[in-house]
C-alpha positions as CSV (number, residue, x, y, z in Angstrom):
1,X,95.3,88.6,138.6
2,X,97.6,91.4,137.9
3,X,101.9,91.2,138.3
4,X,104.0,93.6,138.2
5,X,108.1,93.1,137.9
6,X,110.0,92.7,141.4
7,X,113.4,92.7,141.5
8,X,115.9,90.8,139.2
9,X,114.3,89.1,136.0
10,X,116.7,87.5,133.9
11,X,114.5,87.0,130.5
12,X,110.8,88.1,131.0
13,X,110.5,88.7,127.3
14,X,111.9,86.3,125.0
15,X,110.0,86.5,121.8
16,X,110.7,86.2,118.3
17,X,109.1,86.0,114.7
18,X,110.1,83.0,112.5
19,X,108.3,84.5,109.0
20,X,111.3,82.1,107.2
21,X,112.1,79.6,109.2
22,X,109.7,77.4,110.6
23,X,110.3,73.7,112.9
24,X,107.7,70.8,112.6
25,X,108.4,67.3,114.0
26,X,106.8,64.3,114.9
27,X,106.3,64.1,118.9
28,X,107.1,66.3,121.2
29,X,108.8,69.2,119.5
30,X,112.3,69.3,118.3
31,X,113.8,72.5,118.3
32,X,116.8,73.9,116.7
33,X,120.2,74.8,118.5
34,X,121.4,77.0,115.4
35,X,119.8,77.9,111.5
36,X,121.5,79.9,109.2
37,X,122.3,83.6,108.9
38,X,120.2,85.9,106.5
39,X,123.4,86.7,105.2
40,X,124.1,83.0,104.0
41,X,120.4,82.7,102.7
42,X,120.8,85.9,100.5
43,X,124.1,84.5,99.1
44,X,122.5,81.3,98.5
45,X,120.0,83.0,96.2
46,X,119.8,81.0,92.9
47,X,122.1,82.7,90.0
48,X,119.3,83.8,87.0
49,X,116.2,83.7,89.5
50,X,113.7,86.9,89.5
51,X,111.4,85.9,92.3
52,X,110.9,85.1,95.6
53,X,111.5,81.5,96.2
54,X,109.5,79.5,99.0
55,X,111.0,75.8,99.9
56,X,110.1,73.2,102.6
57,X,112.7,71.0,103.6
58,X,112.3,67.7,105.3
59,X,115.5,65.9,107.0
60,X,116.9,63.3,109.9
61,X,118.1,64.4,113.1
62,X,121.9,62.3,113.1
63,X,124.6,62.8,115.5
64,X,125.8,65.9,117.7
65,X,122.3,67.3,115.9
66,X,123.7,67.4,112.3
67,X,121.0,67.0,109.7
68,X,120.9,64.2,107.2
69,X,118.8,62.7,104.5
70,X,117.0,65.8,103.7
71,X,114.5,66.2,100.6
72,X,112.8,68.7,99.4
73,X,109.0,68.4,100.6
74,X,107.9,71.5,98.6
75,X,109.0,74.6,95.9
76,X,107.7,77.1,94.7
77,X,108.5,78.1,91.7
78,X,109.8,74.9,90.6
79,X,112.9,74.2,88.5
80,X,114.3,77.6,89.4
81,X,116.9,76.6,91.8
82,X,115.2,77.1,94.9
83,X,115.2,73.3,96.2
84,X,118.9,73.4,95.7
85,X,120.1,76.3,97.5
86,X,117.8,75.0,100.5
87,X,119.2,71.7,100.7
88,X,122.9,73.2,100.3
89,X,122.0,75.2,103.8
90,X,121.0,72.0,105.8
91,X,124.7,71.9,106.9
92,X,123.9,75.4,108.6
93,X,121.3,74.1,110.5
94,X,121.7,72.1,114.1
95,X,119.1,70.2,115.6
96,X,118.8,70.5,119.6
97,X,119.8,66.8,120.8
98,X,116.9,66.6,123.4
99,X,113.4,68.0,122.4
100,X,111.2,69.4,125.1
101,X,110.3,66.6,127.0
102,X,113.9,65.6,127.4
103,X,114.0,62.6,124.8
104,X,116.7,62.0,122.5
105,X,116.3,63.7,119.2
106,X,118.5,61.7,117.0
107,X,116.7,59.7,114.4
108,X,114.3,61.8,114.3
109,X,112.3,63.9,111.0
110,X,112.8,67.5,111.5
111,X,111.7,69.6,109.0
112,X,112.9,73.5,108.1
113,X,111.4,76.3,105.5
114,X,113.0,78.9,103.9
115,X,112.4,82.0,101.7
116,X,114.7,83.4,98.7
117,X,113.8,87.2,98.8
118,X,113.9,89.0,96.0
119,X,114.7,92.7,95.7
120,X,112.3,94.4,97.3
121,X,110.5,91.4,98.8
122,X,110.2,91.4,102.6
123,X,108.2,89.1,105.2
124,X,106.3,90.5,108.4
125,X,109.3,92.2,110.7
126,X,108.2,93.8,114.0
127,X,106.8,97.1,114.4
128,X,106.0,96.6,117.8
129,X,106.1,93.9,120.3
130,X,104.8,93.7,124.1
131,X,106.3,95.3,127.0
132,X,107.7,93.5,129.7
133,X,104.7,94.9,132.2
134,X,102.1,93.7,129.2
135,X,103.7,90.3,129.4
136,X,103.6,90.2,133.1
137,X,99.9,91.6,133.2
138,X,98.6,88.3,131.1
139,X,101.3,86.0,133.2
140,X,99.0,83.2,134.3
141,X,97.8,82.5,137.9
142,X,98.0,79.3,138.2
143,X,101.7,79.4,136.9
144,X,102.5,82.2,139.6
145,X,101.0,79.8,142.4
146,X,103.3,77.1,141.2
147,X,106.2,79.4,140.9
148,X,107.2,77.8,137.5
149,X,108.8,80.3,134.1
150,X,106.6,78.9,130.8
151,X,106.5,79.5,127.0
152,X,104.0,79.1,124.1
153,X,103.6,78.8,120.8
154,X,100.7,80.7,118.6
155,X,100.2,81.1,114.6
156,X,98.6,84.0,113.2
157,X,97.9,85.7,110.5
158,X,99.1,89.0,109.5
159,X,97.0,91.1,107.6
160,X,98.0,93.7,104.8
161,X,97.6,96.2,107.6
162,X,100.2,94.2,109.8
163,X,97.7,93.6,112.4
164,X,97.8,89.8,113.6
165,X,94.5,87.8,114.2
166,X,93.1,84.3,113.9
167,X,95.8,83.1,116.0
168,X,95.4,79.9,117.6
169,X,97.8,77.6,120.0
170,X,100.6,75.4,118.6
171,X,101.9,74.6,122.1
172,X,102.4,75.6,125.9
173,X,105.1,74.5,128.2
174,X,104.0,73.3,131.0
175,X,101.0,72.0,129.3
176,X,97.7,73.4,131.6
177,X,99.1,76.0,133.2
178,X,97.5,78.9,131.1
179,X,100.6,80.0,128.9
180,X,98.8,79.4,125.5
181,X,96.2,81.7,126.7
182,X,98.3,84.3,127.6
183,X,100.0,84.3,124.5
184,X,96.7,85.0,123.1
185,X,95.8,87.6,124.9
186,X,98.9,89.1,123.9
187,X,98.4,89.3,120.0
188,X,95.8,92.4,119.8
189,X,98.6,94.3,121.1
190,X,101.2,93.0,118.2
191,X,102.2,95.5,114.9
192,X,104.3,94.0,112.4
193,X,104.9,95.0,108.7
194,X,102.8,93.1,105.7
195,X,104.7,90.6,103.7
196,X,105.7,91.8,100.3
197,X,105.5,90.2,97.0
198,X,106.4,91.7,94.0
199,X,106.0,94.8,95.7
200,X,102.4,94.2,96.7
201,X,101.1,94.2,100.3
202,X,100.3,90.1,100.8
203,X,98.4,88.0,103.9
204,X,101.0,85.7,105.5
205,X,101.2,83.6,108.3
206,X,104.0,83.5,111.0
207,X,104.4,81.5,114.4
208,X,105.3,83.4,117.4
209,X,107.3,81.6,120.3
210,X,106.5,84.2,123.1
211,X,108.8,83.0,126.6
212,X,107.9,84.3,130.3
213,X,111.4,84.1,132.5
214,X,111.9,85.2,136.4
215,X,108.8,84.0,137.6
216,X,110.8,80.9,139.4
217,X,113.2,83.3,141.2
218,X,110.8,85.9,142.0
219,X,110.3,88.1,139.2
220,X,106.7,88.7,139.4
221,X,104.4,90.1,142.5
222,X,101.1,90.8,142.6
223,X,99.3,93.7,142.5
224,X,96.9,93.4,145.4
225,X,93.5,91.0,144.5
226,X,92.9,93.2,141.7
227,X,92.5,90.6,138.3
228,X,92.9,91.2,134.6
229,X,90.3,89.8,132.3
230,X,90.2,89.6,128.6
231,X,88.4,89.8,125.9
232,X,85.0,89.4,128.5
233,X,81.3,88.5,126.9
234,X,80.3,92.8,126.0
235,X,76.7,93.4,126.5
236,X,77.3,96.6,124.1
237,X,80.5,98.0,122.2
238,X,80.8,100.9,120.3
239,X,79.7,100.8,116.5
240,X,81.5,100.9,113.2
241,X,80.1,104.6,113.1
242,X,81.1,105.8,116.3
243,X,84.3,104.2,115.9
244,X,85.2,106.0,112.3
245,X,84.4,109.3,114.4
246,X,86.7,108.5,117.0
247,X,89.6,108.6,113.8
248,X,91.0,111.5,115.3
249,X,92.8,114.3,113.6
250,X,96.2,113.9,113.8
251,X,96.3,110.8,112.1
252,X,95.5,112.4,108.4
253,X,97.1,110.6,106.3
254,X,97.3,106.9,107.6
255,X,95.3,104.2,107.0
256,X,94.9,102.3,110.2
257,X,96.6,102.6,113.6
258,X,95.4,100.9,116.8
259,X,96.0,101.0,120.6
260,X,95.0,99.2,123.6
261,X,93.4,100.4,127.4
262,X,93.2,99.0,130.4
263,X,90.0,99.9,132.4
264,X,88.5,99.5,136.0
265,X,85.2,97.3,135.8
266,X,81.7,99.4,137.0
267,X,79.6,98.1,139.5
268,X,77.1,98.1,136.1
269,X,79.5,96.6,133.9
270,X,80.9,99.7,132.5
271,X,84.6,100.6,132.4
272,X,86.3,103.8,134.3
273,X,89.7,105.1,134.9
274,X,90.7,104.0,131.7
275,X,94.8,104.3,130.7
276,X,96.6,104.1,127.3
277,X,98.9,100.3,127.9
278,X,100.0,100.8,123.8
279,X,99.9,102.9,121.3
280,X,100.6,102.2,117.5
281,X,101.9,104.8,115.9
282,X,102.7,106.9,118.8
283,X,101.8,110.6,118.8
284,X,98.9,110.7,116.3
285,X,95.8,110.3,118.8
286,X,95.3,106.6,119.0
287,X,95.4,106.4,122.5
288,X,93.4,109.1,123.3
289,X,90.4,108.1,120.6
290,X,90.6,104.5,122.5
291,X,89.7,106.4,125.8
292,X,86.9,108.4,124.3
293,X,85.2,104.9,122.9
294,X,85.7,103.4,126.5
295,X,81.9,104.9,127.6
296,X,80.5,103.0,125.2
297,X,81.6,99.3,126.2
298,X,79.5,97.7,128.6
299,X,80.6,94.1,130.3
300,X,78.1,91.3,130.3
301,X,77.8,90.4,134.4
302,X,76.4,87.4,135.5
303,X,74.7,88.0,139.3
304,X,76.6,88.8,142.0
305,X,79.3,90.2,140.0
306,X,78.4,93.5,140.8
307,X,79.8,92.8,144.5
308,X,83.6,92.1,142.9
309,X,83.6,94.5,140.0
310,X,86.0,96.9,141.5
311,X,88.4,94.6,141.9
312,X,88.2,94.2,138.0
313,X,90.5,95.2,135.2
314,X,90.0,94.7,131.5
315,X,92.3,94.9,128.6
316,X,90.7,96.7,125.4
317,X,92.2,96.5,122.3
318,X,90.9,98.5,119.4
319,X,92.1,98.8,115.9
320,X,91.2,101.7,113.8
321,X,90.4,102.2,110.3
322,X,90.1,105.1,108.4
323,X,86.7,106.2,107.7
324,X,85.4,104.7,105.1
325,X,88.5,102.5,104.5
326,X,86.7,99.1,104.6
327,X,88.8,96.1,105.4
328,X,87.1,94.4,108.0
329,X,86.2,90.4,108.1
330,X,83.7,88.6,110.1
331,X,85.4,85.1,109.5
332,X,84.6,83.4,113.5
333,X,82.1,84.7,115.4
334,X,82.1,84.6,119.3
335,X,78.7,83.2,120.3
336,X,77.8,84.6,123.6
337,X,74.1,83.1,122.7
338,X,73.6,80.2,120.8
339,X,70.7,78.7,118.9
340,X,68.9,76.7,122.0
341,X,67.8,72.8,121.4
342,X,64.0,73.6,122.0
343,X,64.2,77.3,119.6
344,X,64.9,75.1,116.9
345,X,63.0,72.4,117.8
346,X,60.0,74.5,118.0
347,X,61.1,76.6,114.4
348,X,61.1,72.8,112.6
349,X,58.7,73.8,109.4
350,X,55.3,72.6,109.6
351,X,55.3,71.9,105.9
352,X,58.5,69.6,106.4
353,X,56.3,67.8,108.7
354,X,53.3,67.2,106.8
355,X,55.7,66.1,103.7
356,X,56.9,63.2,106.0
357,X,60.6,64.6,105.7
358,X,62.1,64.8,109.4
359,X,65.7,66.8,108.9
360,X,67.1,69.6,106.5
361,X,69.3,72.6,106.3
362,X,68.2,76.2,106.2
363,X,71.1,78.7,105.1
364,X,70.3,82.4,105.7
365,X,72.7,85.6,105.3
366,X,71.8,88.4,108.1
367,X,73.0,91.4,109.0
368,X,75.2,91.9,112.6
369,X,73.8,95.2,114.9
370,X,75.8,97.0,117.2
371,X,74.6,94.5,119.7
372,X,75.5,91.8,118.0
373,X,72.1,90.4,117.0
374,X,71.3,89.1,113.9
375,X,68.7,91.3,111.5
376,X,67.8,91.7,107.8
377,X,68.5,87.8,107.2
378,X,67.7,86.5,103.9
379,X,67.1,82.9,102.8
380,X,70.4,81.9,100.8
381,X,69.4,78.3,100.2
382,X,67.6,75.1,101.9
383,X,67.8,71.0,101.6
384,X,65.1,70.3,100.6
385,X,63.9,72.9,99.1
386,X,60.4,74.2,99.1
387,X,59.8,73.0,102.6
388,X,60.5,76.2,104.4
389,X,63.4,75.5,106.1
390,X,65.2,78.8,104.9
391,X,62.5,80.2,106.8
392,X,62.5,78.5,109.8
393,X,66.2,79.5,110.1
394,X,65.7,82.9,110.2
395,X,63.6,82.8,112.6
396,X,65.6,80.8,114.8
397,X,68.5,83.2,113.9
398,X,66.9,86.2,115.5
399,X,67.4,84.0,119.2
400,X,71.2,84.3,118.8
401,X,73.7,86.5,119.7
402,X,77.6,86.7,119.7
403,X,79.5,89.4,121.6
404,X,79.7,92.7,119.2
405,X,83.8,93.3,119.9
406,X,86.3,91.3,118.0
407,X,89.0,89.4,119.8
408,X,91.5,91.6,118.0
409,X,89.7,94.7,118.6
410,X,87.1,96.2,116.2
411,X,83.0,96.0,115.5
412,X,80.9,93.2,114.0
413,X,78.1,95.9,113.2
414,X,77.4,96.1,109.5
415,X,78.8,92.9,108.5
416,X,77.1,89.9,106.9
417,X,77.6,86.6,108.2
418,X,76.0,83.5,106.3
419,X,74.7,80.9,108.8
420,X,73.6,77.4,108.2
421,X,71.2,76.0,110.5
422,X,70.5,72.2,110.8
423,X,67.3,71.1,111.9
424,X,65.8,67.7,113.3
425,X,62.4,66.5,114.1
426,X,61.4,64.1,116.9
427,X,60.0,61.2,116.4
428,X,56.1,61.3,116.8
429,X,56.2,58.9,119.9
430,X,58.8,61.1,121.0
431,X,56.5,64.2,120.6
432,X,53.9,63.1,122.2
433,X,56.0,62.2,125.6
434,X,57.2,65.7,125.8
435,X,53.8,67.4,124.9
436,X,51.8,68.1,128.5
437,X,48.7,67.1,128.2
438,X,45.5,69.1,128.1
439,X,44.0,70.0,131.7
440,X,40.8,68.2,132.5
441,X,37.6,70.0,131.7
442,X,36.0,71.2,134.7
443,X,33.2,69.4,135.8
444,X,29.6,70.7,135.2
445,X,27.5,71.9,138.1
């Protein structure tokens, strides 16, 4: 379901990027009440040191949250200085006195990480963060029935692009309630900039407390029965080629850029009405391209959904490349059809059989179409070999599927994916139970 803001709300987006400083403990979480400032870091920087230094320190929550007992867990570079001028900043740091299920802290391991910058090093800053409407469109409904605020925890990673993906939950409070979710749904529409190391663009990974507020005193209403879905099972998406057309013109000079619609759901699956929610950078067409690739998406329905789809709305996030620009990784598929019991039961090689050998792995490499079928597979390797179970596997390859739109927004067309397939025969008794037997031979006149 849909919210919009109504009236007063205090804090509906409280959300921050930790890319230094990061808080692990044992239990329920411990939090911090104060860290240093990245004035006092930069001054802490290590006399005669070049680099960027990246330390890991491990300490005891003691009274009124001071730390104590802190070591160093990890450095890098060693013997530069780095582990020193992190453990001389532990008296800069506060520990909360209650962590977030209201136990005491103190005597506690709490555990903080920091990074020396060197000049002209940077770690992922914000380019863009939601909007207080996106953060109240993904507000859970379970949460708004119980009329209780939340927050959650994800790590992603940021790309040399700054886009985020393979985000997963750290944690959601209150636990079931449908926060870590949201928070999800939340990260196609996140821009930061890359980390930068030695003046290179580097992969990172940063965790993202994102905080919903004002839902206890009324902050959120909803927008009629209308319901927001994302990231839904696609029957079709547009392709790698149609998306590098859509690169439109005013962006001539960039390298990516992305953007984000929400749609009305067709009676048929397909989306209508379609309006720009984000846009990143503004002005050079992203928006607009994102609305001209909205024909081409078409929503898995399962029956009866037809009867409800106009009470539908679905959030699109695309991210675009330019043409030619490569970049793209296929690293978890989204199965929206898997390999079923009996398709690989019935693939199990014949010559596997007859050798007496009743399991082994067939590992084939295939091609993803626009659909998100699985073509052009090719036998990588198979244990044991020589009994065709490579073989088998692609055959029980070509009965899968997974849905042809990335969670962060872009095509699995023209990708290879390499894909192991395990395989098990039945026992002969076993066989022979689930084999019907042969009708009766009619009786001669």
């Amino acid at each position: 379901m849909s919210f919009i803001r109504s009236g007063s709300v205090a804090a509906l987006l409280a959300l921050a990027v930790l890319p230094s400083t990061s808080v692990a403990a044992e239990g329920d979480r411990v939090g911090f009440a104060s860290r240093p400032r990245q004035a006092e870091i930069k001054a802490a920087f290590p006399a005669g040191a070049t680099v960027t230094g990246e330390v890991e320190v491990e300490c005891v929550v003691a009274d009124k949250g001071a730390l104590a007992e802190c070591k160093v867990l990890s450095e890098y570079p060693m013997n530069r200085g780095f582990g020193d001028a992190a453990l001389g900043l532990s008296d800069r740091y506060k520990a909360k006195l209650k962590d977030e299920a209201g136990a005491s802290s103190v005597g506690r391991k709490i555990s903080y990480s920091l990074d020396f910058l060197a000049p002209g090093d940077a770690n992922p800053d914000w380019m863009r963060k939601p909007t207080a409407e996106e953060m109240a469109g993904v507000f859970p409904v379970a949460a708004v029935k119980a009329g209780v605020d939340g927050r959650a925890s994800i790590r992603c990673r940021v790309t040399v692009e700054g886009f985020l993906d393979r985000c997963k939950v750290l944690s959601e409070t209150p636990p079931g309630m449908g926060f870590g979710p949201a928070a999800l749904a939340l990260s196609p529409q996140f821009r930061m900039s890359p980390k930068i190391r030695g003046g290179q663009k580097v992969e990172s990974e940063i965790s993202l407390p994102i905080a919903w507020a004002g839902i206890a005193d009324g902050g959120f209403a909803p927008l009629g029965k209308k319901r927001l879905i994302i990231d839904p099972p696609w029957k079709s998406a547009p392709s790698l080629a149609q998306v590098e057309a859509a690169w439109p013109k005013g962006a001539e000079g960039l390298d990516t850029g992305q953007a984000a619609i929400r749609c009305r759901l067709k009676g048929d699956g397909g989306l209508q009405s379609c309006d720009v929610i984000s846009e990143i950078p503004k002005g050079k067409g992203f928006g607009k391209a994102a609305e001209a690739l909205a024909e081409h998406f078409v929503v898995s329905l399962a029956p009866g959904d037809a009867k409800v789809a106009n009470l539908v709305q679905v959030d699109v996030p695309v991210r675009f490349r330019a043409p030619g620009a490569g970049g793209r990784q296929l690293t978890k598929p989204r199965w929206i059809q898997m390999a079923q019991a009996e398709a690989v039961a019935l693939a199990f090689p014949q010559a596997a059989r007859k050798a007496g050998v009743r399991n082994g792995l067939g590992v084939v490499s295939c091609m993803v179409t626009a659909e998100g079928r699985l073509t052009d597979c090719q036998a990588v390797r198979e244990d044991p070999v020589g009994l065709d179970f490579a073989a088998s596997a692609m055959i029980v390859a070509g009965t899968m599927r997974m849905n042809p739109w990335t969670t962060e927004g872009e095509p699995v067309d023209a990708q290879r994916i390499r894909l192991p397939i395990r395989f098990e025969d039945a026992p002969e008794e076993q066989q022979a139970e689930e084999t019907p037997a042969a009708p009766a031979a009619p009786a001669k006149p």
